[in-house]
C-alpha positions as CSV (number, residue, x, y, z in Angstrom):
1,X,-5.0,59.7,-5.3
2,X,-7.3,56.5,-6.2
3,X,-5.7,52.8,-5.0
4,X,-5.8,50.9,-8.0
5,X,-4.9,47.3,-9.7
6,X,-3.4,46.1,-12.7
7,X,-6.4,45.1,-14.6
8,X,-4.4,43.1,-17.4
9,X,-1.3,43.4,-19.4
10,X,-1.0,42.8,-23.2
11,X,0.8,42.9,-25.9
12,X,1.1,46.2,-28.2
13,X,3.2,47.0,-31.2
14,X,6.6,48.2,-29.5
15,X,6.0,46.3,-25.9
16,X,3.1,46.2,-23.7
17,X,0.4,47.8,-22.1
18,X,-0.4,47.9,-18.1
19,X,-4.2,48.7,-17.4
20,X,-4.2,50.3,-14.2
21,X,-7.7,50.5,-12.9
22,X,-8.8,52.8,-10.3
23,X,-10.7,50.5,-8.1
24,X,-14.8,51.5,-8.1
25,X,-13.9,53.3,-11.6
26,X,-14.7,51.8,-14.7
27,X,-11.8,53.2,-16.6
28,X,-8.5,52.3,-17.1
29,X,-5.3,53.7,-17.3
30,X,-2.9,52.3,-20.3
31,X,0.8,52.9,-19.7
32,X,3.1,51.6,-22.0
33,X,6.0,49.3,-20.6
34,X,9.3,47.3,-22.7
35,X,9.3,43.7,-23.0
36,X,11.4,43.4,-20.0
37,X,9.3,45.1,-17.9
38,X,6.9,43.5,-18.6
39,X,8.8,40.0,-17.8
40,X,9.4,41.0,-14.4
41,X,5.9,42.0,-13.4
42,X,4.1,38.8,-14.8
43,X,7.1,36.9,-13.0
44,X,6.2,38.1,-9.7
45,X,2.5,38.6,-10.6
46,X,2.0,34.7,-10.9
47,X,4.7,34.0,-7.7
48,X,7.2,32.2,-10.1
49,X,10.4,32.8,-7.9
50,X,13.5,32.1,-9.8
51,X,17.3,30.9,-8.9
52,X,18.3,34.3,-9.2
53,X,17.2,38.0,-8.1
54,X,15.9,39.8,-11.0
55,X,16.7,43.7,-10.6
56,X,13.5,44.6,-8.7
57,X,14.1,41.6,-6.4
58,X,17.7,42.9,-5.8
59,X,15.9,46.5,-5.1
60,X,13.8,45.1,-2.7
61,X,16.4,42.6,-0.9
62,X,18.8,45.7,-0.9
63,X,16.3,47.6,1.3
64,X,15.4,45.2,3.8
65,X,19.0,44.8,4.5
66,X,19.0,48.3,5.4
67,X,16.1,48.7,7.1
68,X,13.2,50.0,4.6
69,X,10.6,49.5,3.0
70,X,8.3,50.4,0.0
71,X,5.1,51.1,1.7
72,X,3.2,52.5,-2.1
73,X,4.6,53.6,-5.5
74,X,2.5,56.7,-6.8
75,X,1.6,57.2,-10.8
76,X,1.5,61.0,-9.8
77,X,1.9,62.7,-13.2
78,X,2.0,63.0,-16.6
79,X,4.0,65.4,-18.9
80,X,4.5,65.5,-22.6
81,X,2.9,62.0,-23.1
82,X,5.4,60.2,-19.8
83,X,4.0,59.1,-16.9
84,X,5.9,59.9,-13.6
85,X,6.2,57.6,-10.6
86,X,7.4,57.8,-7.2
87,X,7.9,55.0,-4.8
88,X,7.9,55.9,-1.2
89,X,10.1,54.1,1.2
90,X,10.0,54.5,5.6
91,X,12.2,53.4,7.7
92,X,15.3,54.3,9.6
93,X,15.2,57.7,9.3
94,X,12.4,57.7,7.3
95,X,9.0,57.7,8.9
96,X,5.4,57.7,7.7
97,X,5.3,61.8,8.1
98,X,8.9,62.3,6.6
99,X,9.2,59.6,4.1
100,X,12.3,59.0,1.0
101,X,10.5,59.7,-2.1
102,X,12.1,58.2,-4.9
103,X,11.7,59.2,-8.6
104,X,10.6,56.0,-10.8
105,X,9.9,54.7,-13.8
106,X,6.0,53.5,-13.5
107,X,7.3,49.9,-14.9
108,X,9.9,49.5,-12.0
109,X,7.5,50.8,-9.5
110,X,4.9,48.4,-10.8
111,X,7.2,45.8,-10.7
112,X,8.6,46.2,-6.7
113,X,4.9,47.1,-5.9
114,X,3.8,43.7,-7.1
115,X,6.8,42.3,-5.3
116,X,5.8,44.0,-1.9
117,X,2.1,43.8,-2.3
118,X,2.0,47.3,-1.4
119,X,-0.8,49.7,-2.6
120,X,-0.7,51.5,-6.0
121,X,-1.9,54.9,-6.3
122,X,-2.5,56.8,-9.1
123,X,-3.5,60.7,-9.2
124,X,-7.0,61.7,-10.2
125,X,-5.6,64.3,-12.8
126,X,-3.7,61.7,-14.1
127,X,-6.9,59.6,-14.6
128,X,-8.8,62.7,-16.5
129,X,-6.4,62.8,-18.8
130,X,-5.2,59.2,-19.5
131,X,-8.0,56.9,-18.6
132,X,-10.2,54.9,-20.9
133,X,-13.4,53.3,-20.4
134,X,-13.1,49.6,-19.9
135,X,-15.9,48.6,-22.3
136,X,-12.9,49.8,-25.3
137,X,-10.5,47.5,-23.7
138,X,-13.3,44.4,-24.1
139,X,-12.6,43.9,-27.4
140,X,-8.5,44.0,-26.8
141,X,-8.7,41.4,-23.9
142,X,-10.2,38.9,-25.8
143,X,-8.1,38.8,-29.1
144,X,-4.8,38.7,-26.4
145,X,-6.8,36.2,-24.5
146,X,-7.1,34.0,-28.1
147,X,-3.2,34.8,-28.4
148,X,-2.3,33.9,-24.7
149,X,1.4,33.8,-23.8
150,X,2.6,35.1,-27.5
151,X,4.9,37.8,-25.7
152,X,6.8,34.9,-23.4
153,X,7.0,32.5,-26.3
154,X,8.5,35.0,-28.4
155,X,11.3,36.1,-25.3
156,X,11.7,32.2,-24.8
157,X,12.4,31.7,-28.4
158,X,14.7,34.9,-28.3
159,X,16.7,33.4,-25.4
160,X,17.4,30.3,-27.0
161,X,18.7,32.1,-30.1
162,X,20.7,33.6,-28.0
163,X,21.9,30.6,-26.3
164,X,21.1,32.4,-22.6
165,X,19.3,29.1,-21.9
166,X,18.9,29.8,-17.6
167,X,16.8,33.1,-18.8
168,X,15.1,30.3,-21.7
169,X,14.6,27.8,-18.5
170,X,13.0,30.1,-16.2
171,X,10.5,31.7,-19.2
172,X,9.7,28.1,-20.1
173,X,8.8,27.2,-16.4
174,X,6.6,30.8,-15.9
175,X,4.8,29.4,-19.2
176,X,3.9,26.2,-17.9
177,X,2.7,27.7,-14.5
178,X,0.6,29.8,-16.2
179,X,-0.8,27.3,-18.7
180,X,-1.4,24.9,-15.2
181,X,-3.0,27.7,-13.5
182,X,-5.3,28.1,-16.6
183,X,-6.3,24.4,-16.6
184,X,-7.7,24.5,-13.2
């Protein structure tokens, strides 16, 4: 298993893309993740906290009230074209030797492993088959970097059509963050 980051995230036909890269690689691994999912992560990516627990955030809270925690979430493999991730959880009865492993979607387990700031792994197999050299992404990066933010004002504009204008509220504020943090 290789620790790795998320490299960048950007927008594809029918959702997103995560790069995972396998740190001192220079390859990436593209998994494809919903709109919502996608949401979340750049949420707690950029430290936008919110006036209510998203789902991961509920995950999370939910544990510490009984005692565990995520220590790593695992991209462990892949089969007919789905990636397969574990999140692995100690205390209470669960130590670092005999550990809960729980079965996960990679998106979610991105998502709470952003939250905890615990490490990502990703299996080496999965990396032969899946990853990418970065130098392809290049290209990628800087057409979404020329369309930054399309993805949230396309989810704000959704939620105000929809009239769910605390989920409109909270997009608006992550955009503005994210256009401050830009500026400096």
């Amino acid at each position: 298993m290789f620790i790795s980051d998320i490299w960048s995230i950007f927008k594809v036909r029918h959702g997103s893309a995560v790069l995972l890269k396998p740190r001192n690689m220079d390859s990436a691994v593209p998994i494809f993740i919903g709109t919502l999912e996608t949401q979340s992560i750049l949420i707690a990516r950029e430290g936008v906290s919110l006036s209510r627990p998203m789902t991961h955030d509920l995950f999370l809270n939910m544990l510490s009230h009984v005692n565990l925690s995520v220590k790593r979430v695992e991209i462990f493999d892949i089969k007919d074209d789905t990636f397969h991730a574990r999140m692995i959880i100690t205390g209470g009865e669960y130590s670092n030797d005999k550990p809960l492993v729980l079965d996960s979607r990679p998106s979610d387990a991105l998502a709470i492993a952003i939250r905890k700031k615990c490490p990502i792994l990703i299996a080496a197999s999965v990396i032969e088959q899946t990853g990418i050299p970065l130098e392809e992404f290049l290209g990628t990066l800087e057409e979404e970097e020329n369309h930054k933010y399309k993805s949230l004002f396309d989810q704000l504009d959704q939620a105000v059509a929809e009239e769910e204008y605390e989920q409109a509220a909270e997009i608006r504020d992550l955009i503005k963050k994210l256009e401050s943090d830009t500026d400096d």
